[in-house]
C-alpha beads as a LAMMPS data file, in Angstrom:
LAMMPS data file: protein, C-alpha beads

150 atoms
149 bonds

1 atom types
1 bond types

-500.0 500.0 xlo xhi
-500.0 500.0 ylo yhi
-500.0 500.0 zlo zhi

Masses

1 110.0

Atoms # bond

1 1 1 342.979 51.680 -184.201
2 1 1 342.552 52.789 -180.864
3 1 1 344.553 55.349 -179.578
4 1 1 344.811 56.694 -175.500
5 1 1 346.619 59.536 -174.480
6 1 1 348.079 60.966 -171.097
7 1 1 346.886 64.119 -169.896
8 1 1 350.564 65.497 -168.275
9 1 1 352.554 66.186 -171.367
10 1 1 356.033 65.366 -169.840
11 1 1 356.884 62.854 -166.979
12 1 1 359.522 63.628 -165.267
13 1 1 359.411 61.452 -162.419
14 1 1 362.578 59.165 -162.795
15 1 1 364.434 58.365 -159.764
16 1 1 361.941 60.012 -157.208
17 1 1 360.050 58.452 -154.362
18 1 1 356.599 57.155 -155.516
19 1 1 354.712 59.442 -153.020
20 1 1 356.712 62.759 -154.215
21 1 1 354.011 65.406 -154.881
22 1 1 355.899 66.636 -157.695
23 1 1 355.150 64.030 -159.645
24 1 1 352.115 64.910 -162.563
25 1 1 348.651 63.769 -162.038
26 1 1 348.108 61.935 -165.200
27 1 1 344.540 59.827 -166.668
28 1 1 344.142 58.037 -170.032
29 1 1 341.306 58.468 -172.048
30 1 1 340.451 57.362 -175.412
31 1 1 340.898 60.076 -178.057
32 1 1 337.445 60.857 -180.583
33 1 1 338.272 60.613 -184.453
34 1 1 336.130 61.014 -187.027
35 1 1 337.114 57.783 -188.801
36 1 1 339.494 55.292 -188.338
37 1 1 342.364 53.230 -190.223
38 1 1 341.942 49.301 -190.186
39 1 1 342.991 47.937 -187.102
40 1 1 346.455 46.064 -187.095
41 1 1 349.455 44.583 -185.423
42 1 1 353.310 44.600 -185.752
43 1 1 353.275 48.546 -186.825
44 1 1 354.858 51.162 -185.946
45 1 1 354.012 54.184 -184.330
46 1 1 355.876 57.399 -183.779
47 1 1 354.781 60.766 -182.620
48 1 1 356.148 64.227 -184.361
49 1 1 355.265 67.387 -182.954
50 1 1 351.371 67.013 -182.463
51 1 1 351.151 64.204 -184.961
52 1 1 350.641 60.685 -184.888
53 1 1 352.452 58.468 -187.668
54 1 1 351.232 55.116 -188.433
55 1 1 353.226 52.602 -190.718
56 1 1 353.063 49.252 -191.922
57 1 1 351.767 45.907 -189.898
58 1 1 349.290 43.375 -190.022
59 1 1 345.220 42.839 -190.201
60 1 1 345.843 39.097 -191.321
61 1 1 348.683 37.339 -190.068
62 1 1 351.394 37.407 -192.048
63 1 1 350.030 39.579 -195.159
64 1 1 351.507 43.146 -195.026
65 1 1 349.126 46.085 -195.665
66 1 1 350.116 48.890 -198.008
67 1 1 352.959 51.615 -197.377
68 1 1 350.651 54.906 -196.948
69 1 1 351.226 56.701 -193.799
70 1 1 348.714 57.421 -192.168
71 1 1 348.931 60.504 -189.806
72 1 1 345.931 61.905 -186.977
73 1 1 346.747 65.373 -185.224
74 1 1 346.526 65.716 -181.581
75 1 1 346.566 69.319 -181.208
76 1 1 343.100 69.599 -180.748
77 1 1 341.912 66.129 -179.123
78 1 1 341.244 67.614 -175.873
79 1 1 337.923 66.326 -173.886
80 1 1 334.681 68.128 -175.632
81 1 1 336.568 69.609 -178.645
82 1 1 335.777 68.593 -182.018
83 1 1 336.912 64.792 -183.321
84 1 1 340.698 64.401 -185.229
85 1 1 340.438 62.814 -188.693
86 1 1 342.706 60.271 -189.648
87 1 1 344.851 61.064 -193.230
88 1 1 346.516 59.977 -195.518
89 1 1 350.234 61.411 -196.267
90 1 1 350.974 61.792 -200.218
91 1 1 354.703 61.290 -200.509
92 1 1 355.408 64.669 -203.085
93 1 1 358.688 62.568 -204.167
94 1 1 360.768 59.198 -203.629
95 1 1 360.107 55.506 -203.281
96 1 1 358.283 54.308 -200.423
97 1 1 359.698 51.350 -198.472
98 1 1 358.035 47.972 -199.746
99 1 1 355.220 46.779 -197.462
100 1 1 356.371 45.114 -193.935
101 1 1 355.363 44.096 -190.652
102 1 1 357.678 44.011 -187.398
103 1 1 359.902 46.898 -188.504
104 1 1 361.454 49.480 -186.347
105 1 1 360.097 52.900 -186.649
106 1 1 361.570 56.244 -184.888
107 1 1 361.559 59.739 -185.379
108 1 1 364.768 62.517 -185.241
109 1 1 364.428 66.207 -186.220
110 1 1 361.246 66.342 -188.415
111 1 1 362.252 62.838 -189.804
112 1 1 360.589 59.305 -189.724
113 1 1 362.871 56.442 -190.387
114 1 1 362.090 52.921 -191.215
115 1 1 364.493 49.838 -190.538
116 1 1 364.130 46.158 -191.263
117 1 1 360.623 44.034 -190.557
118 1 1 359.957 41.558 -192.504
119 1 1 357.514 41.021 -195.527
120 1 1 355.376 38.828 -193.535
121 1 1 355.137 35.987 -196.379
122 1 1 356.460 33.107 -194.784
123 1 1 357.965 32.467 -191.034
124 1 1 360.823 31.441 -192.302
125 1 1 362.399 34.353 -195.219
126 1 1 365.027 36.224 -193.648
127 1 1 364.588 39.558 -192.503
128 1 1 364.452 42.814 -194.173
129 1 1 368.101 44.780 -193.620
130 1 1 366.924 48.281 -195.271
131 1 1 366.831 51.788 -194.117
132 1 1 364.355 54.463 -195.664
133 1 1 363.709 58.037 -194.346
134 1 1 360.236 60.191 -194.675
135 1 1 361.455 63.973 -194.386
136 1 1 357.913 65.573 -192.966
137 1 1 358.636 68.660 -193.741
138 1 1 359.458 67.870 -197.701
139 1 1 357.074 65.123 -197.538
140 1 1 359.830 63.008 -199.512
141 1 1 360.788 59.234 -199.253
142 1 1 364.708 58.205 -199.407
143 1 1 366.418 55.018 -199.288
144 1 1 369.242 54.991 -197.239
145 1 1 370.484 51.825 -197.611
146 1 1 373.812 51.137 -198.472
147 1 1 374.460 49.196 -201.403
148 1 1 376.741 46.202 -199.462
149 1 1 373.652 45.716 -197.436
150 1 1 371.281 45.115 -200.026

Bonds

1 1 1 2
2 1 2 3
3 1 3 4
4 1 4 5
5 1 5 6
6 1 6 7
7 1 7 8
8 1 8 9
9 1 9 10
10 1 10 11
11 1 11 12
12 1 12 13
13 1 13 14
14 1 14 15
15 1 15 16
16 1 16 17
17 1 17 18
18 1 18 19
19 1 19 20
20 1 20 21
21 1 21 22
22 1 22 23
23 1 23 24
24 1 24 25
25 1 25 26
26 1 26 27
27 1 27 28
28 1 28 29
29 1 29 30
30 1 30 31
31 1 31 32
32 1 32 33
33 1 33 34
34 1 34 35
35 1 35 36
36 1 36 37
37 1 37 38
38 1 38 39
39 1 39 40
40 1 40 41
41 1 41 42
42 1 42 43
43 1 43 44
44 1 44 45
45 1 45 46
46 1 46 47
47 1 47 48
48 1 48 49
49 1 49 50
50 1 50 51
51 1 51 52
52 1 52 53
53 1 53 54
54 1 54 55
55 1 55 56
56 1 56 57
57 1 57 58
58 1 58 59
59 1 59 60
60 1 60 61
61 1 61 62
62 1 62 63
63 1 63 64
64 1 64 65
65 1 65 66
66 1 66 67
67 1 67 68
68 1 68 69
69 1 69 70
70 1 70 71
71 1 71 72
72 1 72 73
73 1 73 74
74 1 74 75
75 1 75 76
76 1 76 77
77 1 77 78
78 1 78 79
79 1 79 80
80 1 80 81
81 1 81 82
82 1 82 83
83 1 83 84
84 1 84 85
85 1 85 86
86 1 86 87
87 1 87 88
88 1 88 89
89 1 89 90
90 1 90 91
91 1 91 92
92 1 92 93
93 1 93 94
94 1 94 95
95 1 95 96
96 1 96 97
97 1 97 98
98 1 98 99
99 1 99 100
100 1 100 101
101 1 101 102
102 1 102 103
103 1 103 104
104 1 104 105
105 1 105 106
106 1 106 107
107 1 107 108
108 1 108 109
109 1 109 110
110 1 110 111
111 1 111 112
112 1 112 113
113 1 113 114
114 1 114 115
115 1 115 116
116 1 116 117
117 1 117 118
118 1 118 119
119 1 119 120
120 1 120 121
121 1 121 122
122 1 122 123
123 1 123 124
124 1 124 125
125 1 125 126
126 1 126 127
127 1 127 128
128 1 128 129
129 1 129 130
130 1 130 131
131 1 131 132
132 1 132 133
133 1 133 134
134 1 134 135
135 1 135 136
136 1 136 137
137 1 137 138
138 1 138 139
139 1 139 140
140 1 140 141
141 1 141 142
142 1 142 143
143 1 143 144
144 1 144 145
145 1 145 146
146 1 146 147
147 1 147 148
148 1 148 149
149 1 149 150
């Protein structure tokens, strides 16, 4: 997995004129780890404080990979400081969600939630209608889903 970042931490450029000067310089470059996670599609990918999440997706179509989350910190990927390692979050309690692809992924106060996807079996099984939460700071799965939706 490849992973670029923007120099300019906050953009705040909407609704001024292209050539305002108070607009942030910003450059991509390709962030140094020390080892990487198989590469994928149809994840997700949220940020919390300096963190990276990564959940779910694809390597071969339509075959799911595992539900481990895997997390890289940012806080020190600046240009000539030492590589990030990719890990591995241990959930200390709850049931992770089953494994999906396509899902919707987003992140409120300290929280990572998880909606829908699908399984990825065949084109043609209905979508996933569930809603799990992964509390960062208790490092603790939870199904939210209510039970008329299941």
């Amino acid at each position: 997995l490849t992973l670029f970042s923007i120099s300019s931490t906050c953009i705040q450029a909407l609704g001024r004129h292209p050539g305002d000067s108070k607009i942030p310089k910003m450059k991509w470059r390709k962030i140094q780890t020390e080892n990487e996670i198989a590469t994928r599609s149809s994840h997700g990918v949220s940020v919390i404080g300096d963190s990276v999440i990564v959940f779910g997706g694809e390597h071969v179509a339509r075959t799911p990979f595992d539900t481990q989350l895997h997390v890289l910190d940012l806080a020190n990927t600046e240009e000539g400081s030492a590589k990030s390692t990719w890990n591995i979050i241990v959930p200390s309690s709850g049931q992770a969600p089953i494994p999906r692809v396509a899902h919707s992924q987003c992140v409120h106060e300290n929280k990572l939630y998880i909606f829908g996807g699908r399984q990825g079996i065949t084109m043609d099984e209905a979508p996933l209608n569930d809603l799990h939460v992964f509390d960062i700071d208790s490092s603790s799965w939870k199904d939210l889903t209510s039970s008329s939706s299941k």
